[in-house]
C-alpha positions as CSV (number, residue, x, y, z in Angstrom):
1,X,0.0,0.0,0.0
2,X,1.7,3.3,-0.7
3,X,-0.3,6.1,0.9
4,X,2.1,9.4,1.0
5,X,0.3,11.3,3.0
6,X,0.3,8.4,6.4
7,X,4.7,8.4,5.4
8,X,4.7,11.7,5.5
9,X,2.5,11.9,8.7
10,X,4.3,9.2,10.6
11,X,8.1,10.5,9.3
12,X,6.8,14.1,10.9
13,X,5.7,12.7,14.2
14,X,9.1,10.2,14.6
15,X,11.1,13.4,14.0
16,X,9.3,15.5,16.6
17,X,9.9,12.2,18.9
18,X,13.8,12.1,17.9
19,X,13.8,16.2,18.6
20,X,12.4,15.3,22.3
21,X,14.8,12.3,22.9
22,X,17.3,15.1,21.7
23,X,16.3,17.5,23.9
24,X,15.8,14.7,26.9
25,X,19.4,13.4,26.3
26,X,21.4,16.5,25.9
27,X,19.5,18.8,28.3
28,X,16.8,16.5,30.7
29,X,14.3,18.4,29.0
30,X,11.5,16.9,27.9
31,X,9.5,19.2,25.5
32,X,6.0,17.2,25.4
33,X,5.8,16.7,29.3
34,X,6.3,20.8,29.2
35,X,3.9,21.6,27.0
36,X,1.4,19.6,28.0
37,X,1.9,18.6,31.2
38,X,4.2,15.2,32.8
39,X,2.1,12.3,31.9
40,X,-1.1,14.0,31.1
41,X,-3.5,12.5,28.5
42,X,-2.6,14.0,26.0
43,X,1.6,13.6,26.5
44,X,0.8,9.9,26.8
45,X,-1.2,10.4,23.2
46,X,1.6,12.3,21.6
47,X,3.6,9.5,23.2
48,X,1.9,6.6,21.6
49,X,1.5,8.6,18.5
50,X,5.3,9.2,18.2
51,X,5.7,4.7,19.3
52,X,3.0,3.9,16.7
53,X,5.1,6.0,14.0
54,X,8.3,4.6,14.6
55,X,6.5,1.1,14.6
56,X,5.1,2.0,11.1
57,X,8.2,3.1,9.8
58,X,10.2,0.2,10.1
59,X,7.6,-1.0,7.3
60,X,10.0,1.3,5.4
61,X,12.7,-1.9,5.5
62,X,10.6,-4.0,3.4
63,X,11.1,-1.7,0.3
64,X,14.2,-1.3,-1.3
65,X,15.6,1.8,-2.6
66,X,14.2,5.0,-2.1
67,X,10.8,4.4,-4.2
68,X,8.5,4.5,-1.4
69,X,8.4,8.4,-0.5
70,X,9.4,9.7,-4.3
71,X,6.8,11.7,-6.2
């Protein structure tokens, strides 16, 4: 199935993730438990939203080359 717009979605979301690990690992900061509060609904939904991404980008492995995101 090659549906741009969910690759796109899900490579935005992993790179706000790998921004907060980032900023968790260089500075103890942890930009989504600031914003919106340390283990608040909606942290543990950006959370699972940023897991669930990474999860569906491994699918990326399974295609060769660099055909899946090109126009």
């Amino acid at each position: 199935m090659n549906n741009k717009y969910l690759d796109y979605v899900a490579l935005t979301i992993a790179i706000i993730g790998a921004v907060n690990w980032g900023l968790i690992g260089l500075f103890s900061f942890d930009l989504v438990a600031f914003i919106f509060g340390n283990m608040s609904l909606v942290s543990r939904i950006v959370y699972t939203l940023v897991g669930l991404s990474g999860l569906y980008l491994v699918t990326f492995y399974m295609y060769p080359g660099n055909d899946r995101c090109d126009g």
